[in-house]
C-alpha positions, 0 to 999 in steps of 0.5 A, spaced: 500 500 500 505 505 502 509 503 495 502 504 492 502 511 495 509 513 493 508 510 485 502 515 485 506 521 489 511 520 484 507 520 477 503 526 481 508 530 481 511 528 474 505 531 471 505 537 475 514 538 473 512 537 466 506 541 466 511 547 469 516 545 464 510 546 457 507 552 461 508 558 457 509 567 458 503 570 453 505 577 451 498 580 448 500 586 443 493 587 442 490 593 445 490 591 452 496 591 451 499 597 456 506 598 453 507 595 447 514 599 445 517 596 452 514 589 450 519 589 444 525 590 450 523 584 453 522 579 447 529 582 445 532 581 453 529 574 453 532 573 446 540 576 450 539 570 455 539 564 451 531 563 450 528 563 444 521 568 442 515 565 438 512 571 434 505 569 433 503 573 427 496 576 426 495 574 433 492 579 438 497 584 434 502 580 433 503 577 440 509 574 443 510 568 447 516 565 451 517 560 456 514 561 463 519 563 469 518 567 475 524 571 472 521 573 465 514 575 469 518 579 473 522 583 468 515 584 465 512 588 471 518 592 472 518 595 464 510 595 465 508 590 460 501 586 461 502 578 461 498 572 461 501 565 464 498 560 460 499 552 462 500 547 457 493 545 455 491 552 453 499 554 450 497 548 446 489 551 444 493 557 442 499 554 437 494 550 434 488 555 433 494 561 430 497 555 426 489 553 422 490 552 415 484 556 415 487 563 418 491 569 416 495 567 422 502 564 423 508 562 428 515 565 427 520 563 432 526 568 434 531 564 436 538 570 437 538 577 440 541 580 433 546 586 433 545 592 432 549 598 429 545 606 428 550 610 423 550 616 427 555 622 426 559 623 433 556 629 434 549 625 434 543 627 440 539 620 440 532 625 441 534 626 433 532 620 430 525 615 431 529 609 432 534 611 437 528 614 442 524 606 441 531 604 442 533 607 448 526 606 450 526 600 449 532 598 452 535 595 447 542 596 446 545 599 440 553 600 438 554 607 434 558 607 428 560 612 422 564 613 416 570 609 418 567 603 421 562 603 414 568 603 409 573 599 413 568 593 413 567 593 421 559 593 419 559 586 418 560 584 425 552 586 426 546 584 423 542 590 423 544 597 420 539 603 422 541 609 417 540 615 421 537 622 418 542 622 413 544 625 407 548 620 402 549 625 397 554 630 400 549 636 400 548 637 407 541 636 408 540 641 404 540 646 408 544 651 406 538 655 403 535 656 411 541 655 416 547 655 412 550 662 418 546 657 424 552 655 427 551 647 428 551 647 420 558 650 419 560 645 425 557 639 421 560 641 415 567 642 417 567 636 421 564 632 415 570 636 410 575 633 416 572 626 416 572 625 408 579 629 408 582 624 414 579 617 410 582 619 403 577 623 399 577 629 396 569 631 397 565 630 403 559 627 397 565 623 394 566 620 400 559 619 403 556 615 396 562 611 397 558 609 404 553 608 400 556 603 396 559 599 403 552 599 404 550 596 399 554 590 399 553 590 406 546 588 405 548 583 399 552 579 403 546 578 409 546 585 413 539 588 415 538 595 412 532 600 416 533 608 414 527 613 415 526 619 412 533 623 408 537 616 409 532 613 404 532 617 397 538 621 398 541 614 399 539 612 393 541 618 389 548 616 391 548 610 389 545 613 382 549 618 381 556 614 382 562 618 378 557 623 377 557 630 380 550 633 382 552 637 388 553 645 386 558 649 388 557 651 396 557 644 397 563 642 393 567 648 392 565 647 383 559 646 379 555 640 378 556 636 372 552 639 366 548 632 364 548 629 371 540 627 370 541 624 364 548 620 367 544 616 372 545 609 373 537 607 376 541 599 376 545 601 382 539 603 386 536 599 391 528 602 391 527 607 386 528 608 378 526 614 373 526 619 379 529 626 376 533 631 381 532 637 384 538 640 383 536 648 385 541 648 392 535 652 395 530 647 395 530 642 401 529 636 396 533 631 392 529 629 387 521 628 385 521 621 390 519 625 396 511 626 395 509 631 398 514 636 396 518 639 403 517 646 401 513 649 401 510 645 407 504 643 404 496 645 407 494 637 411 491 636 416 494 632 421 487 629 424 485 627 417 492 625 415 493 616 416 496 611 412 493 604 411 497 597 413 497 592 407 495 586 410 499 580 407 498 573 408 502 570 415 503 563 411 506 565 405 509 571 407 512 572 413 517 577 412 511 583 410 507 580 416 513 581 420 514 588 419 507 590 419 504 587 426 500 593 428 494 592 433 490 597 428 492 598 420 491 605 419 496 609 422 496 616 424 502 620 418 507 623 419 512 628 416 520 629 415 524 631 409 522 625 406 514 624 408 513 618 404 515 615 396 511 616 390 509 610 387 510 611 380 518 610 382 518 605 386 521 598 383 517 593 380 521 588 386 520 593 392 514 590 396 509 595 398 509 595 405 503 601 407 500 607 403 496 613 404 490 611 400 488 614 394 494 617 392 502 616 390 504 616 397 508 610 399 510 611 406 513 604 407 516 599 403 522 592 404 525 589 399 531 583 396 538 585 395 542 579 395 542 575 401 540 582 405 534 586 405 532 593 406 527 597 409 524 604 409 519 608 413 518 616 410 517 622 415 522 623 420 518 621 428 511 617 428 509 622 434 512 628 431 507 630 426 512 636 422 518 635 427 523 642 427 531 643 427 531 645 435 524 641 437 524 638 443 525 630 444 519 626 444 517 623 450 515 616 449 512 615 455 506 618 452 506 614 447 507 608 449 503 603 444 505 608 438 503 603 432 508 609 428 513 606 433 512 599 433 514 599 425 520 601 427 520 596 432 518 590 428 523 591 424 528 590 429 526 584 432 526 581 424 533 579 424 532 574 429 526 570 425 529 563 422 531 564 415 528 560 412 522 564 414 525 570 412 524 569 405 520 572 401 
């Protein structure tokens, strides 16, 4: 009788040990959710300390689930993100509804924190750049990297590569035209000068399309590209416009080539072909990509103003799943230098990632180079509707479960996914 008892002790507490051990940490990303941005920080921490995350695609807004222990869950309290622990048979009910053959749902496992670079001049504010505010938010750690670590190659050592507001074709912003007396443009472009004059290269515009192309063999050989704003279509005119001369005189110190349009090489782009260039340095554009045109600001609305997620299949394409996991589809827009891309000079290969409805506007887009990829999100900060040099940084605590935001931040957890489930 008592070997009985013991047997049955022993089975009870086998079957109470292997349903711990299939018990799961839940975190709904839908709008229960009370921080999605910090959610994203705890996938990333979990992924840093061995274990791996399985994104649940379409899901409750593209919810995340780890295993459960009283380490996660405490994390999860102290960053103020909402969990739910799940014992086995109802970890189980949820992984088989997600998994129906019949719903636009699906599971992709992160299975490595990836490393991430930010290039960033050394002069750079983490409040000028979207991505670095939902970094440091997030609390998700970052290496800063400039010019000499794009050329020498020290790129390759990370697997995700954030372009900061940036200027690749060595017009400085464009800017002369408002601040060429302010005192941070004549430090920048000196500081710039210096660089390119220290790595070997005549011109500022030399040098930094010559970083342009680093880039892109970077992404070739399976790096991960993220860029906002100026860092989108200015970096593609660079790569358009290599060994030829578009920038005027106060940029360079000569004149641009006199047929530089006609000298455009739309092969060597990633995104964009048959774009024309602005070449009046007053103006505060690059090309006709950029819709709608910086200057004069146009008269829009920021109440009225959304673009509108397209939903992909989570089946059969889970990269555009990824990137668009949202806990709404209509998202409110933004501004920047490059507010969004027009579509008629968007590559036939590019997936069109979101778009304001019934116009030319593209505000996000992904696409193939080599092993690699590249994404691109217009405007400058989702919570800084017509963001201003000297403007304050935008407090994320007020906007802890920004959708704007989140685009960003998917970006950063996709690196992590399987491979084979990176394919498009």
């Amino acid at each position: 009788m008592k070997r009985m008892i013991s047997g049955m002790m022993l089975l009870l507490c086998i079957v109470v040990t292997g349903a711990r051990a299939q018990s799961r940490l839940l975190i709904p990303m839908d709008g229960v959710q009370g921080n999605h941005l910090k959610s994203y920080g705890v996938a990333f921490w979990f992924l840093e300390r061995g274990g791996t995350v399985d994104w649940l695609l379409n899901y409750r807004g593209g919810s995340f689930v780890m295993e459960y222990s009283e380490v996660l869950a405490r994390e999860c309290r102290i960053r103020g993100v909402l969990f739910e622990a799940l014992e086995g048979a109802a970890a189980t009910r949820i992984y088989a509804d997600v998994q129906r053959e019949d719903s636009n749902t699906d599971v992709v496992r992160l299975e490595k924190a990836p490393r991430i670079a930010v290039y960033v001049p050394p002069n750079f504010k983490p409040w000028d750049d979207a991505v670095t505010l939902a970094l440091e938010y997030a609390e998700i750690p970052y290496t800063k990297v400039w010019d000499e670590d794009v050329l020498s190659g020290k790129i390759t050592e990370y697997d995700w590569l954030h372009l900061h507001h940036e200027d690749f074709t060595g017009q400085y912003g464009k800017f002369y035209a408002s601040y060429r007396n302010a005192q941070w443009y004549i430090s920048q472009q000196l500081l710039y000068e210096r660089e390119a004059h220290r790595l070997g290269f005549k011109k500022v515009s030399e040098e930094k399309k010559a970083v342009a192309r680093a880039i892109r063999d970077y992404i070739g050989q399976g790096g991960f590209m993220f860029a906002m704003c100026s860092a989108t279509d200015s970096y593609d005119v660079a790569l358009a416009a290599e060994g030829v001369d578009i920038c005027d005189v106060m940029f360079d110190g000569d004149p641009p080539d006199r047929n530089a349009q006609e000298a455009l090489d739309f092969g060597k782009t990633l995104a964009f072909e048959g774009f024309t260039l602005d070449m009046n340095p007053l103006r505060y554009e690059y090309s006709d990509i950029d819709i709608p045109s910086s200057d004069p600001p146009p008269l829009r609305d920021p109440n009225t103003d959304y673009f509108t997620l397209f939903e992909f299949s989570a089946k059969y394409d889970p990269v555009p799943s990824m990137l668009t996991q949202n806990h709404v589809n209509i998202v409110r827009g933004f501004m920047g230098q490059t507010t969004a891309f027009r579509k008629s000079l968007i590559k036939r290969t590019v997936v069109i990632l979101a778009e304001r409805e019934g116009t030319e506007e593209v505000k996000y887009l992904h696409g193939n180079f080599g092993r690699g990829t590249f994404t691109w999100y217009g405007g400058h900060d989702p919570e800084d509707y017509q963001h201003a040099v000297g403007d304050p940084p935008t407090d994320l605590n007020l906007y802890k479960n920004s959708p704007g935001y989140r685009l960003i931040l998917n970006n950063i957890l996709f690196p992590a996914a399987k491979k084979k489930q990176q394919k498009t």
